[in-house]
mmCIF file of the N, C-alpha and C atoms, coordinates in Angstrom:
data_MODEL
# 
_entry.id   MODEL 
# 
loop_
_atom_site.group_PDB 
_atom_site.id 
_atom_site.type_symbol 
_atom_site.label_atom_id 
_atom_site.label_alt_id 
_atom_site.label_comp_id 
_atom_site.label_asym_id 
_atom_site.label_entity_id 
_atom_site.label_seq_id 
_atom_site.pdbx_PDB_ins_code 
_atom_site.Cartn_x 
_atom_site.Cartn_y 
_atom_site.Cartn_z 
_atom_site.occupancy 
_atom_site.B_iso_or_equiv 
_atom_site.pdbx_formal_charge 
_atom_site.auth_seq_id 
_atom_site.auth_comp_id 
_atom_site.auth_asym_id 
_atom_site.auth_atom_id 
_atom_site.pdbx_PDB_model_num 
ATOM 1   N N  . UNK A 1 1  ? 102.835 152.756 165.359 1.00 0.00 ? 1  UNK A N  1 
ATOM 2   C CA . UNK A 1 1  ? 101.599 153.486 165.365 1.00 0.00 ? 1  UNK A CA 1 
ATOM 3   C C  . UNK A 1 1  ? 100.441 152.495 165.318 1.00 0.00 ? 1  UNK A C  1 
ATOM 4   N N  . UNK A 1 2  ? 99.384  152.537 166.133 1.00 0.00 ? 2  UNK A N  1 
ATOM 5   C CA . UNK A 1 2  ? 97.915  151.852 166.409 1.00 0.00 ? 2  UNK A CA 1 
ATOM 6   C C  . UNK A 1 2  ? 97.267  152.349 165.305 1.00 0.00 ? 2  UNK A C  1 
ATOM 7   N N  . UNK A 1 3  ? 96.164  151.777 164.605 1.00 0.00 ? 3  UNK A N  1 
ATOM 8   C CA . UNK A 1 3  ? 95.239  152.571 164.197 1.00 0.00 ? 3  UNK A CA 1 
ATOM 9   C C  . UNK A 1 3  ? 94.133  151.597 164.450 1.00 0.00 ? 3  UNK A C  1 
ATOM 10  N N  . UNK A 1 4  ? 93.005  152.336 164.940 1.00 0.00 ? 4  UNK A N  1 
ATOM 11  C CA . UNK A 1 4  ? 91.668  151.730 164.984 1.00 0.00 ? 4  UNK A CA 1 
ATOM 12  C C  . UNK A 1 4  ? 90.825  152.140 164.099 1.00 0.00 ? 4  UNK A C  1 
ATOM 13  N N  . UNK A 1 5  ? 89.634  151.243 163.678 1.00 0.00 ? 5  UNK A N  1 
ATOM 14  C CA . UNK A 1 5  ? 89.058  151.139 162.688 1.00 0.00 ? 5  UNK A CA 1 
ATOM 15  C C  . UNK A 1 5  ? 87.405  151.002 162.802 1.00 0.00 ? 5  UNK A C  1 
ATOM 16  N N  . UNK A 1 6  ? 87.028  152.150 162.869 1.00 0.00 ? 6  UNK A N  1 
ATOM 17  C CA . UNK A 1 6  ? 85.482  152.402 163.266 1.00 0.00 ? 6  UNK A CA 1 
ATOM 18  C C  . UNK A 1 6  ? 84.921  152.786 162.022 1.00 0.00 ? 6  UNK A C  1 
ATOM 19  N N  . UNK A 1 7  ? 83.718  152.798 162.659 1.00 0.00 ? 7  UNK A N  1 
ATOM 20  C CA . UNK A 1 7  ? 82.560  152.674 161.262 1.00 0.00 ? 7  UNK A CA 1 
ATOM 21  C C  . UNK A 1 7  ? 81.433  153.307 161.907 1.00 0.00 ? 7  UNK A C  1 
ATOM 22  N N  . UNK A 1 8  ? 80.209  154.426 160.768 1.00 0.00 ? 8  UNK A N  1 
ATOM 23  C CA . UNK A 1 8  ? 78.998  154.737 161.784 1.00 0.00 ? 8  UNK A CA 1 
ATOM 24  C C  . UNK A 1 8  ? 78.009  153.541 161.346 1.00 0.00 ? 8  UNK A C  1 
ATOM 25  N N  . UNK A 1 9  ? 76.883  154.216 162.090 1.00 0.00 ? 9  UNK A N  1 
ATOM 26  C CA . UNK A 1 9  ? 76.226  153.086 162.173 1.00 0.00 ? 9  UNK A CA 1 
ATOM 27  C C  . UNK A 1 9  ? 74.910  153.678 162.664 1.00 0.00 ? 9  UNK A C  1 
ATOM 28  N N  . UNK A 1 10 ? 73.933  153.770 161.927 1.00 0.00 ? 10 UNK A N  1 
ATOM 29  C CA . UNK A 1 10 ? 72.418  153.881 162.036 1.00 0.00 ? 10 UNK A CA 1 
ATOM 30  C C  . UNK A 1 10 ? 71.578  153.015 162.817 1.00 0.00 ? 10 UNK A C  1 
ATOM 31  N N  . UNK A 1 11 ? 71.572  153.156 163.929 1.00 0.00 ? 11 UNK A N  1 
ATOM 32  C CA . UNK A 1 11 ? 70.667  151.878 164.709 1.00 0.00 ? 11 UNK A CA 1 
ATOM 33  C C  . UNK A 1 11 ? 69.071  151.852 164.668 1.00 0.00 ? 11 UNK A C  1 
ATOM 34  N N  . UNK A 1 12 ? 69.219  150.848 163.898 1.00 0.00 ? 12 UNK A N  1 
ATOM 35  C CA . UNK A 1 12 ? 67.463  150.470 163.956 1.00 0.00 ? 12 UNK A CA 1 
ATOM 36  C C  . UNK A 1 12 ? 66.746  150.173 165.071 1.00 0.00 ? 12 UNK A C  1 
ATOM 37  N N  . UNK A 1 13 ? 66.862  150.373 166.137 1.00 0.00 ? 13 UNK A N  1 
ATOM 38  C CA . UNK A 1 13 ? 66.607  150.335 167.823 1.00 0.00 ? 13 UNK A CA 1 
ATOM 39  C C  . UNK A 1 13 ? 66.303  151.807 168.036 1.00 0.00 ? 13 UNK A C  1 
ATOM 40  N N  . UNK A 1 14 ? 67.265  152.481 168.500 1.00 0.00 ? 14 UNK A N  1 
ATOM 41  C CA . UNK A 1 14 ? 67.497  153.799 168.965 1.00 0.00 ? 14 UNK A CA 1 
ATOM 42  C C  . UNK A 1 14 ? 67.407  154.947 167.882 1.00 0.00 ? 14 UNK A C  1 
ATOM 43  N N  . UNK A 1 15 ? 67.649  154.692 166.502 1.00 0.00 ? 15 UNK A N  1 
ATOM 44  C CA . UNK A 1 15 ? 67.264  155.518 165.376 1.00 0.00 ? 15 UNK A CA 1 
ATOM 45  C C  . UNK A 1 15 ? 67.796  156.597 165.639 1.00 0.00 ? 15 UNK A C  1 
ATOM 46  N N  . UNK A 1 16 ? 69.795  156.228 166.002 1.00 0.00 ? 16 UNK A N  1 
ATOM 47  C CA . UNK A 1 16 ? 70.618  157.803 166.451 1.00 0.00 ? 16 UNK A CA 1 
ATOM 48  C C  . UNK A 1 16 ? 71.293  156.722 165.205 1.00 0.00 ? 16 UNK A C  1 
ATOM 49  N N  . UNK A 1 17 ? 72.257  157.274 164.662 1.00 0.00 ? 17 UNK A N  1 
ATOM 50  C CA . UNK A 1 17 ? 73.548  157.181 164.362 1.00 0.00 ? 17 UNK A CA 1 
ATOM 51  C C  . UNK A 1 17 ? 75.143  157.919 164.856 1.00 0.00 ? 17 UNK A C  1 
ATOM 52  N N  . UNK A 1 18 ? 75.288  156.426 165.113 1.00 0.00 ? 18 UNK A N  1 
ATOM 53  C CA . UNK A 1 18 ? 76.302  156.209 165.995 1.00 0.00 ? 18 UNK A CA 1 
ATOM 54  C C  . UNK A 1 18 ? 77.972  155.081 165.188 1.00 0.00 ? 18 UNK A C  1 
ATOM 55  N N  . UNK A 1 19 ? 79.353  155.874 166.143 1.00 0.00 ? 19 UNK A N  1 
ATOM 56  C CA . UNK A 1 19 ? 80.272  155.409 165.731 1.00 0.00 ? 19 UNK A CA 1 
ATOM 57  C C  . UNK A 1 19 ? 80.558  153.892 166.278 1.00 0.00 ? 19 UNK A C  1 
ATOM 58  N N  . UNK A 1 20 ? 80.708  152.883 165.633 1.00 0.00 ? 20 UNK A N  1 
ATOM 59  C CA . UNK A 1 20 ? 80.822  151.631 165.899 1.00 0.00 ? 20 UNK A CA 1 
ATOM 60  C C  . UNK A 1 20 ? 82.806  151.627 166.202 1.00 0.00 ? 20 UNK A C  1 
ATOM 61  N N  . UNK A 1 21 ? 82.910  150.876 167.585 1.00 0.00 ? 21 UNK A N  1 
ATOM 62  C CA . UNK A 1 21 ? 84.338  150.458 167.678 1.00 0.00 ? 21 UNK A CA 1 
ATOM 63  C C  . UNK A 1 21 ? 84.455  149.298 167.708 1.00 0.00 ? 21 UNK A C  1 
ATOM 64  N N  . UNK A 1 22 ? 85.719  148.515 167.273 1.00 0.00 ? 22 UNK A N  1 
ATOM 65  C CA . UNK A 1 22 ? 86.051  147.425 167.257 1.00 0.00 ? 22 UNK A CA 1 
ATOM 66  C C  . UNK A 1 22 ? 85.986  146.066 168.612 1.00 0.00 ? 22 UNK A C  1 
ATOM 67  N N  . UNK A 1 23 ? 85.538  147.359 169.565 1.00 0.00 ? 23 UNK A N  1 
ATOM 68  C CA . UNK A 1 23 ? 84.996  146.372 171.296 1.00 0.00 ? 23 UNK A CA 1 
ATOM 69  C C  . UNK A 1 23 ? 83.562  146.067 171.212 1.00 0.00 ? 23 UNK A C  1 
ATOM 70  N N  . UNK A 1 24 ? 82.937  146.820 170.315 1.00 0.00 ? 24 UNK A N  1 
ATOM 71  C CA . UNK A 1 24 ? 81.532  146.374 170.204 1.00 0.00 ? 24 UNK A CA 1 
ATOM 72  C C  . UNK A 1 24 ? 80.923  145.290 169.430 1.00 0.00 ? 24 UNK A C  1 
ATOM 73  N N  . UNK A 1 25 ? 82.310  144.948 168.286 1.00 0.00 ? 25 UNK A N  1 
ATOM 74  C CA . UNK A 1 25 ? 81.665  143.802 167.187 1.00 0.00 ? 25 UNK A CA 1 
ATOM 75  C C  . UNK A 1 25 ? 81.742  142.391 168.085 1.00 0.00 ? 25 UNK A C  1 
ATOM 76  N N  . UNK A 1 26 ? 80.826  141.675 167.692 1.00 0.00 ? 26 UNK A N  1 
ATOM 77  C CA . UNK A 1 26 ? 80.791  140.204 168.244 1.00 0.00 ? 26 UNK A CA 1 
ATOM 78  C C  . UNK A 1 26 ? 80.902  139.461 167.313 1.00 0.00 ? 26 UNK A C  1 
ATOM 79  N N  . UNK A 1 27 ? 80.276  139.533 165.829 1.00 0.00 ? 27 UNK A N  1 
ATOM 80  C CA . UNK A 1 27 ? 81.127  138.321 164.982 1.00 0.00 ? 27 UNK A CA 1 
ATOM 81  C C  . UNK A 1 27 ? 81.467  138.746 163.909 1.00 0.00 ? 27 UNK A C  1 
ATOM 82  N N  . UNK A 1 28 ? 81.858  138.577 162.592 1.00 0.00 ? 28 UNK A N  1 
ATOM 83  C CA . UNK A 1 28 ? 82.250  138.762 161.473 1.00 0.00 ? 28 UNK A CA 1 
ATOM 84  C C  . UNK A 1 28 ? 82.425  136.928 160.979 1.00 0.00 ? 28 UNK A C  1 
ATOM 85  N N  . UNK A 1 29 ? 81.400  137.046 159.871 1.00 0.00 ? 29 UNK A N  1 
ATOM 86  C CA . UNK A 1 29 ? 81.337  135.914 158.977 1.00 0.00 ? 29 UNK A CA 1 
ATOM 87  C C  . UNK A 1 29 ? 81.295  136.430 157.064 1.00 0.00 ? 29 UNK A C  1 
ATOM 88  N N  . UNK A 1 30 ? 81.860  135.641 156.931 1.00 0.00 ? 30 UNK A N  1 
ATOM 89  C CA . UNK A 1 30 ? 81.942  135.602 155.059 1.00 0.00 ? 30 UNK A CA 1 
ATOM 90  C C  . UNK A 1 30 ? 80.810  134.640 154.686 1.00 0.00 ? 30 UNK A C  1 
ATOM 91  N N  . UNK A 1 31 ? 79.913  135.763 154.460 1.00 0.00 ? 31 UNK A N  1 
ATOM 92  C CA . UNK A 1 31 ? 78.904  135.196 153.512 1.00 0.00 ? 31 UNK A CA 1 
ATOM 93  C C  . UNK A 1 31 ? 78.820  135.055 151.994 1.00 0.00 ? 31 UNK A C  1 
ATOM 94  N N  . UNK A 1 32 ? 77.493  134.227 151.391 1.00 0.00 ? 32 UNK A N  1 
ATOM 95  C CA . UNK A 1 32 ? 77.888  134.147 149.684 1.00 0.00 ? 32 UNK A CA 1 
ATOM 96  C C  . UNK A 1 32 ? 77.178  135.691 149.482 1.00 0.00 ? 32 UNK A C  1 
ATOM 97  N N  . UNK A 1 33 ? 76.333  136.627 150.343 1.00 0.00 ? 33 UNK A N  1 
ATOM 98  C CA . UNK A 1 33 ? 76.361  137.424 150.272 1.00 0.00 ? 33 UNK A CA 1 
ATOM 99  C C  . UNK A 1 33 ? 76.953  139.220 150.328 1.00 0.00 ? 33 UNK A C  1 
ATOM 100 N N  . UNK A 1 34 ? 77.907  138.719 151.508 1.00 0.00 ? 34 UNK A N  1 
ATOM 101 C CA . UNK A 1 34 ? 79.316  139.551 151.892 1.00 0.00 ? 34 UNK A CA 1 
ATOM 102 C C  . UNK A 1 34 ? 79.814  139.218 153.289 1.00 0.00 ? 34 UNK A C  1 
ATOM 103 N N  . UNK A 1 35 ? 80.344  140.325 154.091 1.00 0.00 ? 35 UNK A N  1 
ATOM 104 C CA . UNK A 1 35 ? 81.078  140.451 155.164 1.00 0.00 ? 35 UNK A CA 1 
ATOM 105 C C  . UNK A 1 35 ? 79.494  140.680 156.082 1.00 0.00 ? 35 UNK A C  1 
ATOM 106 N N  . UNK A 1 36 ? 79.424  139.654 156.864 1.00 0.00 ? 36 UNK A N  1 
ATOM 107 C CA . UNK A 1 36 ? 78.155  139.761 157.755 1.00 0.00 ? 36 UNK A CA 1 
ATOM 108 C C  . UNK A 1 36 ? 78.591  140.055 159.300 1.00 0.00 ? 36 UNK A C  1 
ATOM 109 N N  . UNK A 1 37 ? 78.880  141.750 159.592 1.00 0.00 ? 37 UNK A N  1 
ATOM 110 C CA . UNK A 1 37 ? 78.978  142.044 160.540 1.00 0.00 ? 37 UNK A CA 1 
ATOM 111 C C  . UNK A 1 37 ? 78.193  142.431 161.966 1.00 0.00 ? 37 UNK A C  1 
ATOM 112 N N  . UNK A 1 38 ? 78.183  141.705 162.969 1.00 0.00 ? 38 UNK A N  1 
ATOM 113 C CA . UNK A 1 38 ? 77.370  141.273 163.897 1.00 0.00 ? 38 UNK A CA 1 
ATOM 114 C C  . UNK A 1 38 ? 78.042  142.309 165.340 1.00 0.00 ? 38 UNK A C  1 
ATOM 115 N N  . UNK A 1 39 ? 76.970  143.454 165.660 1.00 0.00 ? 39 UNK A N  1 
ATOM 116 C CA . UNK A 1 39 ? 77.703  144.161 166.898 1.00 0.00 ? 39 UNK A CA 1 
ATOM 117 C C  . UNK A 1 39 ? 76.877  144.633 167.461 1.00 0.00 ? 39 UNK A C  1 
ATOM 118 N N  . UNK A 1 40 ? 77.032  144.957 169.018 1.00 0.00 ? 40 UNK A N  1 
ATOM 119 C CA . UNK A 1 40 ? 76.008  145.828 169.859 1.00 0.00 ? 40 UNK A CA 1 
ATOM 120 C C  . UNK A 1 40 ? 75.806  147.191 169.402 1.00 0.00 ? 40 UNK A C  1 
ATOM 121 N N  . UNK A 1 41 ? 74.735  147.784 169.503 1.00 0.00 ? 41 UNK A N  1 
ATOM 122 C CA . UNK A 1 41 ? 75.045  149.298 169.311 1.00 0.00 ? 41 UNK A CA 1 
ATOM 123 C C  . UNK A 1 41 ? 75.018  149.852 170.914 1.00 0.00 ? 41 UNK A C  1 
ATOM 124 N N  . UNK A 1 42 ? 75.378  151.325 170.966 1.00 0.00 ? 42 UNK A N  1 
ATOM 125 C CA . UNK A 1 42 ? 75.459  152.062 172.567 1.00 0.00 ? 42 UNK A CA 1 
ATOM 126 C C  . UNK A 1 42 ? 74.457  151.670 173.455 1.00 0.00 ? 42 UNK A C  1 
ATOM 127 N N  . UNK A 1 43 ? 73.514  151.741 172.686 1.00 0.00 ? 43 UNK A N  1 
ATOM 128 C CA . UNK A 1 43 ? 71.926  151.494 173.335 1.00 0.00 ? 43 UNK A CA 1 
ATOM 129 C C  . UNK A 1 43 ? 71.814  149.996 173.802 1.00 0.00 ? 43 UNK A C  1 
ATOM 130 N N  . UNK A 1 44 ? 72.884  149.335 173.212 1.00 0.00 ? 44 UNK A N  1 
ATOM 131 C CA . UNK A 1 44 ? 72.780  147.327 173.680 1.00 0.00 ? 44 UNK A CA 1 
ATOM 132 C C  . UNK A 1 44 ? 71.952  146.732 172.829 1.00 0.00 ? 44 UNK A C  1 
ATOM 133 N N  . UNK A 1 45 ? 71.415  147.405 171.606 1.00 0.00 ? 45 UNK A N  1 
ATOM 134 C CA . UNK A 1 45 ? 71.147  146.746 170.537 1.00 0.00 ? 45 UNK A CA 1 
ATOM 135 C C  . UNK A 1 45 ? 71.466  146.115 169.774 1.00 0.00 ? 45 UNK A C  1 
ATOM 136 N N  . UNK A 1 46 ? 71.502  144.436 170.106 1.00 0.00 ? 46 UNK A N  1 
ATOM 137 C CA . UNK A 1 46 ? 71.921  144.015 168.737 1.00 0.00 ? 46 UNK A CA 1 
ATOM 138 C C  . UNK A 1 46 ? 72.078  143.977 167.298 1.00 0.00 ? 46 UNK A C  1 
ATOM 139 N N  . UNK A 1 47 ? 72.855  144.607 166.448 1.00 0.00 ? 47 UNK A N  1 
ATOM 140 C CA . UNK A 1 47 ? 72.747  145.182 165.431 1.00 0.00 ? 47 UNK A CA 1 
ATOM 141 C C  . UNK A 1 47 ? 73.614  143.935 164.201 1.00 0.00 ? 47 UNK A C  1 
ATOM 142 N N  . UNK A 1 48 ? 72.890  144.248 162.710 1.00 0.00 ? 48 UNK A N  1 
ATOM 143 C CA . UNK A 1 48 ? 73.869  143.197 161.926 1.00 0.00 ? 48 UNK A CA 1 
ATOM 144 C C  . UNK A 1 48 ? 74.263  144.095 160.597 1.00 0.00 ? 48 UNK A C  1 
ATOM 145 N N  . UNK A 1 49 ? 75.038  144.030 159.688 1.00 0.00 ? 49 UNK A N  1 
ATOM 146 C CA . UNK A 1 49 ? 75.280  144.629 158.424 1.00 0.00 ? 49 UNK A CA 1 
ATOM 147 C C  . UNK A 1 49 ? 76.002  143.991 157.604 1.00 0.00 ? 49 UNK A C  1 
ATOM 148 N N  . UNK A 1 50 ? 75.796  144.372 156.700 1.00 0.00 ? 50 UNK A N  1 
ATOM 149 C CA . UNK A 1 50 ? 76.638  143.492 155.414 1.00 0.00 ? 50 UNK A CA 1 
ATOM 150 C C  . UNK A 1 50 ? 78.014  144.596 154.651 1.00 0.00 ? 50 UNK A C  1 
ATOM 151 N N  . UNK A 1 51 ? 78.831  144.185 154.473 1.00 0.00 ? 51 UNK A N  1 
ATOM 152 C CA . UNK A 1 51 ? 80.025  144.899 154.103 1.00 0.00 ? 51 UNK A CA 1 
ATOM 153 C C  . UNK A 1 51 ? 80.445  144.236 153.187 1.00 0.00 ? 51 UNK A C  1 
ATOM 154 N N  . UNK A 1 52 ? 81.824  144.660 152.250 1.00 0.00 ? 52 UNK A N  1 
ATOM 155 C CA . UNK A 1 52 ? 82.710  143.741 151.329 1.00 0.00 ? 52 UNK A CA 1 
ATOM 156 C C  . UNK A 1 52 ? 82.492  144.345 149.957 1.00 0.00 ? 52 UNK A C  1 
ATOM 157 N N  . UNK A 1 53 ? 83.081  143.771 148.695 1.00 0.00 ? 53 UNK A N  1 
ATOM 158 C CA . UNK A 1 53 ? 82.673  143.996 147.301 1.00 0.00 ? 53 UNK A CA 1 
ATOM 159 C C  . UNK A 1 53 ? 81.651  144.060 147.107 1.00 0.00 ? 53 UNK A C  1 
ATOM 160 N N  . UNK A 1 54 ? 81.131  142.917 147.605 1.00 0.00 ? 54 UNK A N  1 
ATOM 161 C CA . UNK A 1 54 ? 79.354  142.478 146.882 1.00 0.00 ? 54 UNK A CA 1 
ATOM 162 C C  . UNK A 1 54 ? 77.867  143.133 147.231 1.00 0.00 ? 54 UNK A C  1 
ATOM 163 N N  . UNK A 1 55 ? 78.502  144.382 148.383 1.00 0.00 ? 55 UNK A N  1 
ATOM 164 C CA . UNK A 1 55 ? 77.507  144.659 148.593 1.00 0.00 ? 55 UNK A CA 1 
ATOM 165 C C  . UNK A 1 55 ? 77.359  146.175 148.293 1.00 0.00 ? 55 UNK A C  1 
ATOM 166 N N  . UNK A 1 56 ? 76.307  146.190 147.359 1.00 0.00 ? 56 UNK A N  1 
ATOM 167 C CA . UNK A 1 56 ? 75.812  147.732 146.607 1.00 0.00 ? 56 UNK A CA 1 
ATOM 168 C C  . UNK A 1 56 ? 75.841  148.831 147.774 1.00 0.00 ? 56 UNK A C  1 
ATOM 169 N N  . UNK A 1 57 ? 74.791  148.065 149.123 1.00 0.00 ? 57 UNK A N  1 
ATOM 170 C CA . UNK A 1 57 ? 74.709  148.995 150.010 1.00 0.00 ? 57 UNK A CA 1 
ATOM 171 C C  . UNK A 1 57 ? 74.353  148.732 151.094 1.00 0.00 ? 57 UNK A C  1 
ATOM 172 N N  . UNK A 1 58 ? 74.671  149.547 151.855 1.00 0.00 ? 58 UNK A N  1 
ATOM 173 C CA . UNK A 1 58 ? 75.222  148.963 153.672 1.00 0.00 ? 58 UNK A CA 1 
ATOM 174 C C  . UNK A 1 58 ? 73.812  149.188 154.360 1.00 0.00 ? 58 UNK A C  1 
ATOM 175 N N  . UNK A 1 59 ? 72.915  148.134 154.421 1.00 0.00 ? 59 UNK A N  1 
ATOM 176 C CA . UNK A 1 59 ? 71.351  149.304 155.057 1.00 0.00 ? 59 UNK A CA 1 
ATOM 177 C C  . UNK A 1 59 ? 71.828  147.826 156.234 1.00 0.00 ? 59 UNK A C  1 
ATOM 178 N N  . UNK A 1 60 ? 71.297  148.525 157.157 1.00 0.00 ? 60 UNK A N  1 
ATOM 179 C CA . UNK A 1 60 ? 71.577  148.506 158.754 1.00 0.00 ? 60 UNK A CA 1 
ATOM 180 C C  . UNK A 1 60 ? 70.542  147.532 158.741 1.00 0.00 ? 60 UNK A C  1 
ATOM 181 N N  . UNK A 1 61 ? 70.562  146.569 159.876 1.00 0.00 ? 61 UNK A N  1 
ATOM 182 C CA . UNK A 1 61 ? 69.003  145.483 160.215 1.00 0.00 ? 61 UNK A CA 1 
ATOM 183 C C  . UNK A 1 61 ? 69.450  144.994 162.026 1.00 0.00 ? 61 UNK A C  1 
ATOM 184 N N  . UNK A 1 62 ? 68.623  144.977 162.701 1.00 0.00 ? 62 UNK A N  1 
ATOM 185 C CA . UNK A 1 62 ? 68.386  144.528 163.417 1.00 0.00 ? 62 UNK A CA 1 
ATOM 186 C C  . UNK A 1 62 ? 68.282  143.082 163.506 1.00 0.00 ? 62 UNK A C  1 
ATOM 187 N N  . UNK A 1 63 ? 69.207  142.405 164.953 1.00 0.00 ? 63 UNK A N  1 
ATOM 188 C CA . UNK A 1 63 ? 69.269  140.830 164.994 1.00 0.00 ? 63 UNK A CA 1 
ATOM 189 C C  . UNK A 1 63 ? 68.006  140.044 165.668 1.00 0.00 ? 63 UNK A C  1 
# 
């Protein structure tokens, strides 16, 4: 069994929220701040977020 692993995602561009798939992320780095996830949104907006333990809360930012 596959399972894929999506996430939504509030775009600070287009100001829809939208489901993020795993063809759209471009990087993932471990920061001293958390999981610094780097992906296009639908619209071709470069989009960034922070994920992991350390982070209280997921607010969306533009790259």
């Amino acid at each position: 069994m596959e399972v894929t692993v999506v996430f939504a995602h509030h775009c600070t561009s287009c100001d829809r929220t939208e489901l993020i798939d795993p063809s759209m992320i471009l990087s993932l780095a471990n920061t001293e701040r958390g999981i610094e996830v780097r992906f296009e949104c639908w619209c071709g907006a470069e989009q960034s977020m922070l994920s992991g333990r350390r982070v209280k809360s997921r607010e969306a930012a533009a790259v």
